[in-house]
N, CA, C and O atoms as a CHARMM CRD file, in Angstrom:
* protein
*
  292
    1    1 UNK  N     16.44500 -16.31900 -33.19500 PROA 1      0.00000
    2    1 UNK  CA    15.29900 -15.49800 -32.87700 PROA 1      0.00000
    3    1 UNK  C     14.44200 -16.21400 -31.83000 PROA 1      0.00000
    4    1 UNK  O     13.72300 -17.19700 -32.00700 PROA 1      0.00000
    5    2 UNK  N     14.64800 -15.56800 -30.77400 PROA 2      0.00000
    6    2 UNK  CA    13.04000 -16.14700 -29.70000 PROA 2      0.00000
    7    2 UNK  C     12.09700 -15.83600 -30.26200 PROA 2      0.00000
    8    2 UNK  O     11.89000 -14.77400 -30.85000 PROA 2      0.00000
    9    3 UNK  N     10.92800 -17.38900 -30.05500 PROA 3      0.00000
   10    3 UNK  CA     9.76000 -17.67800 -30.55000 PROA 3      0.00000
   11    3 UNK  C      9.30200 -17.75100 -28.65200 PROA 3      0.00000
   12    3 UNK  O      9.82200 -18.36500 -27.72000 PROA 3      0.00000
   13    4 UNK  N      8.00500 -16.72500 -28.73100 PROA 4      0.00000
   14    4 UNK  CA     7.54700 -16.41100 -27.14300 PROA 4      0.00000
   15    4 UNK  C      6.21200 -17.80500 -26.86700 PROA 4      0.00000
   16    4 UNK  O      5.68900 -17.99000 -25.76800 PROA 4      0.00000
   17    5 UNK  N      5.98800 -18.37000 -27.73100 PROA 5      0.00000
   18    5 UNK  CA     5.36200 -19.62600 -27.21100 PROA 5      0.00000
   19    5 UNK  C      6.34200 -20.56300 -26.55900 PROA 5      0.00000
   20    5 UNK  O      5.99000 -21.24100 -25.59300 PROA 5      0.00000
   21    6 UNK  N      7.50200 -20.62200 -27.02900 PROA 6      0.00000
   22    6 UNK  CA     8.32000 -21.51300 -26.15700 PROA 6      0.00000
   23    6 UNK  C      8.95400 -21.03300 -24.88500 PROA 6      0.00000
   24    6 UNK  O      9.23200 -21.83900 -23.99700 PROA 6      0.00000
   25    7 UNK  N      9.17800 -19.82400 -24.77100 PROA 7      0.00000
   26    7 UNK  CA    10.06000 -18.86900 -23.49900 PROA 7      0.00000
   27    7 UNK  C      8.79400 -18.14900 -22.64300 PROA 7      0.00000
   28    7 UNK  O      8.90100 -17.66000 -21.51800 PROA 7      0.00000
   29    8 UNK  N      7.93700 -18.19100 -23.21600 PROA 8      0.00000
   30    8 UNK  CA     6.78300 -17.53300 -22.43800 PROA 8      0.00000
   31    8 UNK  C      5.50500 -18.71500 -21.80900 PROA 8      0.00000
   32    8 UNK  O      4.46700 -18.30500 -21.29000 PROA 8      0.00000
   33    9 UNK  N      5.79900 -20.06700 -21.96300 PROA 9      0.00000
   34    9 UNK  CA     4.48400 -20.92800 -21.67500 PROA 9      0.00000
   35    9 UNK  C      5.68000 -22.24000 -21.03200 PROA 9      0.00000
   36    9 UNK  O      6.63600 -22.88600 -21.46000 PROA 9      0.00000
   37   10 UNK  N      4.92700 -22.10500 -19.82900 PROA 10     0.00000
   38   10 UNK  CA     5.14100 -23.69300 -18.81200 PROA 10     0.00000
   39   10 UNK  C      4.94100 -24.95000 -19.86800 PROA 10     0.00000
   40   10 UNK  O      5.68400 -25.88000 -19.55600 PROA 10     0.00000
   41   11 UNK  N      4.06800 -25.24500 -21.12800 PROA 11     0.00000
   42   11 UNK  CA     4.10000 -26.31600 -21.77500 PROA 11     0.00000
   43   11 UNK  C      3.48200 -25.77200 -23.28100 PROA 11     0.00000
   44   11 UNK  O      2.45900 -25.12900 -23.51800 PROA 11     0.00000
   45   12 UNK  N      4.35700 -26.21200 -24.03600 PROA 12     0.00000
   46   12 UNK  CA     3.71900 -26.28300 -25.28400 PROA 12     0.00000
   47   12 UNK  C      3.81000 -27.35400 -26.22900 PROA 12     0.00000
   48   12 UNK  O      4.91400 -27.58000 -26.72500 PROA 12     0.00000
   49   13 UNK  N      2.37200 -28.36400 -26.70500 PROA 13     0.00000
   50   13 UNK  CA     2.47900 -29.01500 -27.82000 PROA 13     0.00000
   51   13 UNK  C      1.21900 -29.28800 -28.16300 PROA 13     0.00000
   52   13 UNK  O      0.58800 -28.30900 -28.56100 PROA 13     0.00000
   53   14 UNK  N      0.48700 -30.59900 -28.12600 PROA 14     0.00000
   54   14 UNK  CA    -0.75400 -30.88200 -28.37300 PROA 14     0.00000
   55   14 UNK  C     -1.63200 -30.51700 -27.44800 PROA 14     0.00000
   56   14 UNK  O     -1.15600 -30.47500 -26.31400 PROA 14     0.00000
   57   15 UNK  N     -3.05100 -30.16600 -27.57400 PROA 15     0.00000
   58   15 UNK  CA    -4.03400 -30.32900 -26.79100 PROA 15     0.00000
   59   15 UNK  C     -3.86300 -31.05900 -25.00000 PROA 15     0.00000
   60   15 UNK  O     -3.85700 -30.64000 -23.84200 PROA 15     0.00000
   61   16 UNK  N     -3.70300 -32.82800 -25.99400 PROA 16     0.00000
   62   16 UNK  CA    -3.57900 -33.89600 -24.95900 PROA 16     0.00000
   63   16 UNK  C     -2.38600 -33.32200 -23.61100 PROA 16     0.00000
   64   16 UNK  O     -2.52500 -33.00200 -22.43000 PROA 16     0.00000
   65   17 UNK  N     -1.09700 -33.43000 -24.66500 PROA 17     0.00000
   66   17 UNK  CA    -0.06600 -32.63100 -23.87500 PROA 17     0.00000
   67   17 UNK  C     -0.15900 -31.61900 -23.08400 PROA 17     0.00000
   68   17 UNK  O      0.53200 -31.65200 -22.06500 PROA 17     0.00000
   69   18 UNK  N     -0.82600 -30.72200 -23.27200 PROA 18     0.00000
   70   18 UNK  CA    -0.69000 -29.46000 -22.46700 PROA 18     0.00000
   71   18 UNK  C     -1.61200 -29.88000 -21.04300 PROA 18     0.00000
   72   18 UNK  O     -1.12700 -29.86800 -19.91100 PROA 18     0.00000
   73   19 UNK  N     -3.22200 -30.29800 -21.40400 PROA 19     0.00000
   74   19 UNK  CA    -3.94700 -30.76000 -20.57800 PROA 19     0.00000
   75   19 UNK  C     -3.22700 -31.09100 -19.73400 PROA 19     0.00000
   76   19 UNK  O     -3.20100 -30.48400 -18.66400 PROA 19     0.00000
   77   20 UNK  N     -2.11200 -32.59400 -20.09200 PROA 20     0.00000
   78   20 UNK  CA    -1.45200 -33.58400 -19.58500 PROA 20     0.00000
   79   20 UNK  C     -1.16900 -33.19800 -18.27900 PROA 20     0.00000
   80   20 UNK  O     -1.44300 -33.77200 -17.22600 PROA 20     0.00000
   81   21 UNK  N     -0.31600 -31.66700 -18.57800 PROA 21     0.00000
   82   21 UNK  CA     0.76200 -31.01900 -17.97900 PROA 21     0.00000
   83   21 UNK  C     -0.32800 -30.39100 -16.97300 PROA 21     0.00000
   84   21 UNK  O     -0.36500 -30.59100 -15.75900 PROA 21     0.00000
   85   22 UNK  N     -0.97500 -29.80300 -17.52700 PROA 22     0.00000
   86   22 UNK  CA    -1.57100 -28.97900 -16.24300 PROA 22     0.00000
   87   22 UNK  C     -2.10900 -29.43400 -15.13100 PROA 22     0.00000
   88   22 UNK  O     -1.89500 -29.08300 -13.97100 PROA 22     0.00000
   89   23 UNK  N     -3.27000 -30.74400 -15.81600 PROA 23     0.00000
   90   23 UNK  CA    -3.32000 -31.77800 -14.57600 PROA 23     0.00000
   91   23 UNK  C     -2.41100 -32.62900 -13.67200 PROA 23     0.00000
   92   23 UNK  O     -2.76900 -33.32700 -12.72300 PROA 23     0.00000
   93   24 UNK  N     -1.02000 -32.41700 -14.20000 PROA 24     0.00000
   94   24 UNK  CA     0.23600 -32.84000 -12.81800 PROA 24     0.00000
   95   24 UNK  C      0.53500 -31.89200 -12.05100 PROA 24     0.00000
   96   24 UNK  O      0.84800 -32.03100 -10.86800 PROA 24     0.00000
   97   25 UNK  N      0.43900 -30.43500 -12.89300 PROA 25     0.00000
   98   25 UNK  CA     0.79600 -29.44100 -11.98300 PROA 25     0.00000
   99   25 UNK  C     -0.03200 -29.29900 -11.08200 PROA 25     0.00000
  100   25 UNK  O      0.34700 -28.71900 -10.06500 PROA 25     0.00000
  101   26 UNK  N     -1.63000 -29.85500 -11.18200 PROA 26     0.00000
  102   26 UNK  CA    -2.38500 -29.85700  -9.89000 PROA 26     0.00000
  103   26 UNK  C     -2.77400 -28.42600  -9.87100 PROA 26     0.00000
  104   26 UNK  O     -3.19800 -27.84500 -10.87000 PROA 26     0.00000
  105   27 UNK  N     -2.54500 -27.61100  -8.15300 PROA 27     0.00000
  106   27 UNK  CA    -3.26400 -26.60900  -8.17900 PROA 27     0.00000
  107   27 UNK  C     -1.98600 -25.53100  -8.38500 PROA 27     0.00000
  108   27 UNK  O     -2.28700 -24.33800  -8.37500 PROA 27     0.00000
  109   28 UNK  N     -1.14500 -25.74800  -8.49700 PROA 28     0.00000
  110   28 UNK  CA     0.12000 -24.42600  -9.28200 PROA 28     0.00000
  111   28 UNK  C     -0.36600 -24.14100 -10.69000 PROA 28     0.00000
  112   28 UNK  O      0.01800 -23.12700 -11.27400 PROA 28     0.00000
  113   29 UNK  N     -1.17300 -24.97900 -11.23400 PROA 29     0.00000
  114   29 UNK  CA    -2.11100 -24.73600 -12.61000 PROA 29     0.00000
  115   29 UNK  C     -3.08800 -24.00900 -12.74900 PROA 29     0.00000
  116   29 UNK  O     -3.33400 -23.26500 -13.69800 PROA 29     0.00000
  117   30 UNK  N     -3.88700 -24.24500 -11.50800 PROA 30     0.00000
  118   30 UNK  CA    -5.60600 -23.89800 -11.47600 PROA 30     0.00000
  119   30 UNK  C     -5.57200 -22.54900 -12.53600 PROA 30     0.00000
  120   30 UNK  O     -5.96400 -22.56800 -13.70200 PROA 30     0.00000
  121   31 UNK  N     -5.02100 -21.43000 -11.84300 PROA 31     0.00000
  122   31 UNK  CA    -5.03000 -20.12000 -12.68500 PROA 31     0.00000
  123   31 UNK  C     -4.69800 -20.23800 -13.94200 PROA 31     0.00000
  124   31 UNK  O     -5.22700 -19.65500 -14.88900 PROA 31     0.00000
  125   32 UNK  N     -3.90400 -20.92100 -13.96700 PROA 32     0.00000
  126   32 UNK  CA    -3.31200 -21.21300 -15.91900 PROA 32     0.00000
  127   32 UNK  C     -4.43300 -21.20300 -17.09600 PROA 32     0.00000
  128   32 UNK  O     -5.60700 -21.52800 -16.92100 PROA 32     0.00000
  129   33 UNK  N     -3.86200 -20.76800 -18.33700 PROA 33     0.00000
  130   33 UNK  CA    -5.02100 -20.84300 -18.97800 PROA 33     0.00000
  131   33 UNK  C     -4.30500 -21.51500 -20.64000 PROA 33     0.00000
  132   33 UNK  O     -3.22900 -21.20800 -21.15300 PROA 33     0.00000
  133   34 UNK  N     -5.28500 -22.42100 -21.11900 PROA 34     0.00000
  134   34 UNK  CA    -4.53900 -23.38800 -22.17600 PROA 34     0.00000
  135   34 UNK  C     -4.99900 -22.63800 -23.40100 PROA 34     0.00000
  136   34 UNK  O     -6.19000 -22.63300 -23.71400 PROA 34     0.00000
  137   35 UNK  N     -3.75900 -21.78200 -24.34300 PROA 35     0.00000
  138   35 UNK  CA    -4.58100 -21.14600 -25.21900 PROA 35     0.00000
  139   35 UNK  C     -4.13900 -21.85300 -26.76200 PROA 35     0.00000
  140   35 UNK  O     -3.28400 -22.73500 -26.84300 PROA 35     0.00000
  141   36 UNK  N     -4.73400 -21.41000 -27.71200 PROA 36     0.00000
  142   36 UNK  CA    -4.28000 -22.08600 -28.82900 PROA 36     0.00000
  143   36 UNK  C     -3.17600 -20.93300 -29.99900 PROA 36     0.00000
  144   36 UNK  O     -3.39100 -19.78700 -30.39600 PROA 36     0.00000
  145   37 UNK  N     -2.22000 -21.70500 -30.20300 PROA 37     0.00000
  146   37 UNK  CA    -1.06400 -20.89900 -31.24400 PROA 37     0.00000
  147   37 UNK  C     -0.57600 -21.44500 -32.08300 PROA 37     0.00000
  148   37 UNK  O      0.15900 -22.42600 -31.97200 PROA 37     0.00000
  149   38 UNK  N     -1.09500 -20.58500 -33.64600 PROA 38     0.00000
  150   38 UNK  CA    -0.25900 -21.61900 -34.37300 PROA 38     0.00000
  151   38 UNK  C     -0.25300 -22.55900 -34.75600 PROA 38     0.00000
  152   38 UNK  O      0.65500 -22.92400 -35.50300 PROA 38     0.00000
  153   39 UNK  N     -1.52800 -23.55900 -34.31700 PROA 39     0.00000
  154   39 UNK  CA    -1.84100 -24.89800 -34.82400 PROA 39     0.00000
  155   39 UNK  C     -1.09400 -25.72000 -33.36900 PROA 39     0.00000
  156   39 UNK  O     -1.14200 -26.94200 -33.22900 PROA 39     0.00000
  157   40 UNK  N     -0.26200 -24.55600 -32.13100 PROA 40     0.00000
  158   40 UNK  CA    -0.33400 -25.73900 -31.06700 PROA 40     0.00000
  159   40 UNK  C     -0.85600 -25.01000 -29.98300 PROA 40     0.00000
  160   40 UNK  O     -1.41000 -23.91200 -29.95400 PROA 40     0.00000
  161   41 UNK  N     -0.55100 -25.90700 -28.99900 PROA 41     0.00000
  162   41 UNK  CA    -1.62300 -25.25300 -27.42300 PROA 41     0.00000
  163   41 UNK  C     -0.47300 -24.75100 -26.35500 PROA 41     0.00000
  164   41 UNK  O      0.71200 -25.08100 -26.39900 PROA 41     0.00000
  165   42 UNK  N     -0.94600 -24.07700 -25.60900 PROA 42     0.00000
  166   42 UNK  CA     0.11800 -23.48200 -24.26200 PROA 42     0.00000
  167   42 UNK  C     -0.62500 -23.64200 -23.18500 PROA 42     0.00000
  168   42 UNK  O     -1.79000 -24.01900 -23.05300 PROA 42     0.00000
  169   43 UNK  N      0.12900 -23.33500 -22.47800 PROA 43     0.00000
  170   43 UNK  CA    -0.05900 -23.75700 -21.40700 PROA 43     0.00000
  171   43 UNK  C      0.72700 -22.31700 -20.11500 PROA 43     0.00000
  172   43 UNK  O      1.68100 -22.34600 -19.33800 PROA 43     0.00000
  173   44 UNK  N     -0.08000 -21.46900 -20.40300 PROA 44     0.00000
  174   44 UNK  CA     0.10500 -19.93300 -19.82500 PROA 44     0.00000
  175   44 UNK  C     -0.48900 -19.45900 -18.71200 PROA 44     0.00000
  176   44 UNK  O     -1.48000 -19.93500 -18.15800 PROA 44     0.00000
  177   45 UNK  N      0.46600 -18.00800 -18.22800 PROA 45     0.00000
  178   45 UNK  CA    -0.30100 -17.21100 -17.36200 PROA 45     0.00000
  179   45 UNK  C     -1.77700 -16.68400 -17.89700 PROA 45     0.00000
  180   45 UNK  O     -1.95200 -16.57900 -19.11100 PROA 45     0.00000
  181   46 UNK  N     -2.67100 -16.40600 -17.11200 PROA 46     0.00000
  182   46 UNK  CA    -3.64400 -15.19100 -17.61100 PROA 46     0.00000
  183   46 UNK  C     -3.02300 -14.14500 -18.16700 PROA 46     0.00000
  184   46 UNK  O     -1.86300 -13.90400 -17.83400 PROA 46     0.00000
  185   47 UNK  N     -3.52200 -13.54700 -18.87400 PROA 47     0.00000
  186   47 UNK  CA    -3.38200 -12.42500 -19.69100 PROA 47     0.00000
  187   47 UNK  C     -3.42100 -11.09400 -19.21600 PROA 47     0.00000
  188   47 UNK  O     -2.93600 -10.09300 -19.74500 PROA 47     0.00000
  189   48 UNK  N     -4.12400 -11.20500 -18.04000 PROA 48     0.00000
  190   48 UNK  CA    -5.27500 -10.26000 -17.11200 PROA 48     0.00000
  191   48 UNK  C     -4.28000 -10.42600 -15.76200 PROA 48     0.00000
  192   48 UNK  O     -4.04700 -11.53300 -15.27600 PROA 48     0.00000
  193   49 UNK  N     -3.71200  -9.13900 -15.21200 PROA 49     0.00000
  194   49 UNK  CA    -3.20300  -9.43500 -13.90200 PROA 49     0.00000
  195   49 UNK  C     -4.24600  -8.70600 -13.02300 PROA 49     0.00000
  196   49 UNK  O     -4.99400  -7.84600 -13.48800 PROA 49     0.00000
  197   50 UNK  N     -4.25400  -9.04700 -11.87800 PROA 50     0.00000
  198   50 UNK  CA    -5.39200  -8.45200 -11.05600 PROA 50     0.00000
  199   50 UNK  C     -4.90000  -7.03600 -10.10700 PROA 50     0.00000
  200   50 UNK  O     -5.71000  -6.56900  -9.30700 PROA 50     0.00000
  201   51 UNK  N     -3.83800  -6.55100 -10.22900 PROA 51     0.00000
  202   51 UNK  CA    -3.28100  -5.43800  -9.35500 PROA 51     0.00000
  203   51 UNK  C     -4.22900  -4.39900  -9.51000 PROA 51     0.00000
  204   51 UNK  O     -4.71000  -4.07900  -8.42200 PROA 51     0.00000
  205   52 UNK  N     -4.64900  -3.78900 -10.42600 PROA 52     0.00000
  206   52 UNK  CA    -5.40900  -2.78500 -10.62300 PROA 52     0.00000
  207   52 UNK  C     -6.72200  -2.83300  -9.28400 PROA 52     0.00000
  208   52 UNK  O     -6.99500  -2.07600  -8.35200 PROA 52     0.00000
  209   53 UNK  N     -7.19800  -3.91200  -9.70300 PROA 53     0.00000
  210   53 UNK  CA    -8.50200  -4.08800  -9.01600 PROA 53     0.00000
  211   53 UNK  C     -8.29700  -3.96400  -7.26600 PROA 53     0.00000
  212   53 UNK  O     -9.37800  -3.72500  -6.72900 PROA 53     0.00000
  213   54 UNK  N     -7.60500  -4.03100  -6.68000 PROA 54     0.00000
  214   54 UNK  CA    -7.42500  -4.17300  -5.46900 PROA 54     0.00000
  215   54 UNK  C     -6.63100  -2.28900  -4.77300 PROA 54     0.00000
  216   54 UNK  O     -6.29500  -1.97000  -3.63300 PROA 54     0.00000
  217   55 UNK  N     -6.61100  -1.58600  -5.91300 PROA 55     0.00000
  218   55 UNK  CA    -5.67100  -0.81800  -5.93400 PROA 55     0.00000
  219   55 UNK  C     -5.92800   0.08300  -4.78000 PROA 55     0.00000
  220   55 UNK  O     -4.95000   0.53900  -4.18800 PROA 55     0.00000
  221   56 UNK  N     -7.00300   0.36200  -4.42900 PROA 56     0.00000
  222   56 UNK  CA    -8.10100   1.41000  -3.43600 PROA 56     0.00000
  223   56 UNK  C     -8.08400   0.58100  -2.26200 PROA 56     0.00000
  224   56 UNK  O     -7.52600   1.00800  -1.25100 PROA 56     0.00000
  225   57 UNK  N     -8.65200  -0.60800  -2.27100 PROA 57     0.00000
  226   57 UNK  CA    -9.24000  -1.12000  -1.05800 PROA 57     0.00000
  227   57 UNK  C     -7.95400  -1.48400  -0.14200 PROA 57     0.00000
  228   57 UNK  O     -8.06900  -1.33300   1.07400 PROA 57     0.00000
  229   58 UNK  N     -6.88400  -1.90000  -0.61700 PROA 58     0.00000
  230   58 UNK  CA    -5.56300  -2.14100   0.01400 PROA 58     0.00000
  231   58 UNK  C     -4.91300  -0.44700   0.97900 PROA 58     0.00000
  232   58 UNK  O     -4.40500  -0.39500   2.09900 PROA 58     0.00000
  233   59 UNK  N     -5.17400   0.61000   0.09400 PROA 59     0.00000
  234   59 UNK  CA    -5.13600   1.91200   1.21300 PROA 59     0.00000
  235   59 UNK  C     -5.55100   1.84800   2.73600 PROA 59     0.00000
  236   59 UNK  O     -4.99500   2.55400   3.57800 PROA 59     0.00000
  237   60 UNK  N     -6.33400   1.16000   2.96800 PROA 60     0.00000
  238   60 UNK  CA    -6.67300   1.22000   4.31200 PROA 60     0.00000
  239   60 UNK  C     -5.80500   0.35700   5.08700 PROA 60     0.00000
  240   60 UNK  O     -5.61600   0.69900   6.25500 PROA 60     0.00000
  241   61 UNK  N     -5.13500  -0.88900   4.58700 PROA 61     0.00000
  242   61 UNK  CA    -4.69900  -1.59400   5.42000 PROA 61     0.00000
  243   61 UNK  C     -2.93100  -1.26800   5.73700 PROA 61     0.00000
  244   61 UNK  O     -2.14900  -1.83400   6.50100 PROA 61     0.00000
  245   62 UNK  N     -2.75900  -0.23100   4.88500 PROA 62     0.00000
  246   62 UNK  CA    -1.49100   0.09400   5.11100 PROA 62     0.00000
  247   62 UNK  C     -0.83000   0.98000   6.67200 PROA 62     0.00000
  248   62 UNK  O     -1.18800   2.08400   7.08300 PROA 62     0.00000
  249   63 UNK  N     -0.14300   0.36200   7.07400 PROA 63     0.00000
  250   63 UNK  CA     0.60300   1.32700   8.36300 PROA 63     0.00000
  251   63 UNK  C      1.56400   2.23900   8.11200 PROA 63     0.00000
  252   63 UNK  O      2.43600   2.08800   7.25600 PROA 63     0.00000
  253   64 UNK  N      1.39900   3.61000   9.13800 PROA 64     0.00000
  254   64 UNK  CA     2.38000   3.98800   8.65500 PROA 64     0.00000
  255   64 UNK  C      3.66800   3.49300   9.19400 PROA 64     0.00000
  256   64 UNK  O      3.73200   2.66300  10.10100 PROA 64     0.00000
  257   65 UNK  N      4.76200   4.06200   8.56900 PROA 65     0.00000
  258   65 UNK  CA     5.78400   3.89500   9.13800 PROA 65     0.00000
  259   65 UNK  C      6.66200   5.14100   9.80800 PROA 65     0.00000
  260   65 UNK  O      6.87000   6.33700   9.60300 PROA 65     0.00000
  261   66 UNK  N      7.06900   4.02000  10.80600 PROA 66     0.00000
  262   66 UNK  CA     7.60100   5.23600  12.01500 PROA 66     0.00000
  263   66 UNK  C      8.84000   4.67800  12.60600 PROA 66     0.00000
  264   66 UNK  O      9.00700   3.51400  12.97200 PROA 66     0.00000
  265   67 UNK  N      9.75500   5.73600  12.65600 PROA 67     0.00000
  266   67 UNK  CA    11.57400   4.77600  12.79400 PROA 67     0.00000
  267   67 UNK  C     11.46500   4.79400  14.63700 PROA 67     0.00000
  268   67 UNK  O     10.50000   4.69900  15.39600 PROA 67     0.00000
  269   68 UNK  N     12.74000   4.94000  14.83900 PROA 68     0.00000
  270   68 UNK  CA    12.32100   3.80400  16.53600 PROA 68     0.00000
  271   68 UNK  C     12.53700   5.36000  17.49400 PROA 68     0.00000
  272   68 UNK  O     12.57600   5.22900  18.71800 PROA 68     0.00000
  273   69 UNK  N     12.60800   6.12400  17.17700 PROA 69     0.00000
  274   69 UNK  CA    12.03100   7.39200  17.94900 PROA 69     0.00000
  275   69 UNK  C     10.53100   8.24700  17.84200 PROA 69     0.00000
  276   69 UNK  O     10.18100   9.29800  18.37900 PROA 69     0.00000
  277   70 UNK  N      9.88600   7.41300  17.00200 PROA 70     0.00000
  278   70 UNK  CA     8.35600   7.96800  16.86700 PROA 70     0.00000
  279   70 UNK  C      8.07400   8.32200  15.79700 PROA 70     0.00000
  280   70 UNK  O      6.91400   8.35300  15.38700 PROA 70     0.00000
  281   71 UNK  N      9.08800   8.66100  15.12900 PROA 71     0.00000
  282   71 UNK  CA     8.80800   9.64200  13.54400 PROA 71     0.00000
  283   71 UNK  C      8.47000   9.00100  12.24900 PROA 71     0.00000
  284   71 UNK  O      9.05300   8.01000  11.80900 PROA 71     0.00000
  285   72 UNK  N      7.48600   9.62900  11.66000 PROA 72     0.00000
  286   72 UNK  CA     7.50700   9.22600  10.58700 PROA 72     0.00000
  287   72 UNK  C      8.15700   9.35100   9.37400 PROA 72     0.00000
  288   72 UNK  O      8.40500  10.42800   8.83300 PROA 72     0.00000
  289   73 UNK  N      8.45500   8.18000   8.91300 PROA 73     0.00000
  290   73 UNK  CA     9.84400   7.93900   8.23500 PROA 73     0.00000
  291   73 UNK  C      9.12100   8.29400   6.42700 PROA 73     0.00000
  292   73 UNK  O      9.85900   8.23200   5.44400 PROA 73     0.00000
């Protein structure tokens, strides 16, 4: 049976440990967030993805597309 603290988190064990880990990963960490499970710690994505929020303002920057006789494809 998969247990998703181990297949789902970059590090899992103690406190110290996880910290450990995140401060080598440097800034591939920054976003990471150290949560507690179970009596141990992870070392995870956010929970929260940000796609939604951008969902409108990204409309404007889109081009259209047009194949190599003018048309839109």
């Amino acid at each position: 049976m998969r247990d998703d603290r181990w297949s789902e988190a970059i590090a899992v064990g103690s406190l110290a440990f996880v910290e450990r880990i995140k401060n080598d990963l440097g800034v591939k960490a920054v976003h990471r967030e150290v949560v507690q499970l179970d009596g141990t710690y992870a070392l995870r994505e956010p929970s929260v993805t940000y796609g939604g929020e951008f969902a409108g303002e990204n409309d404007g920057l889109r081009v259209e597309k047009h194949d190599f006789l003018g048309e839109k494809c």
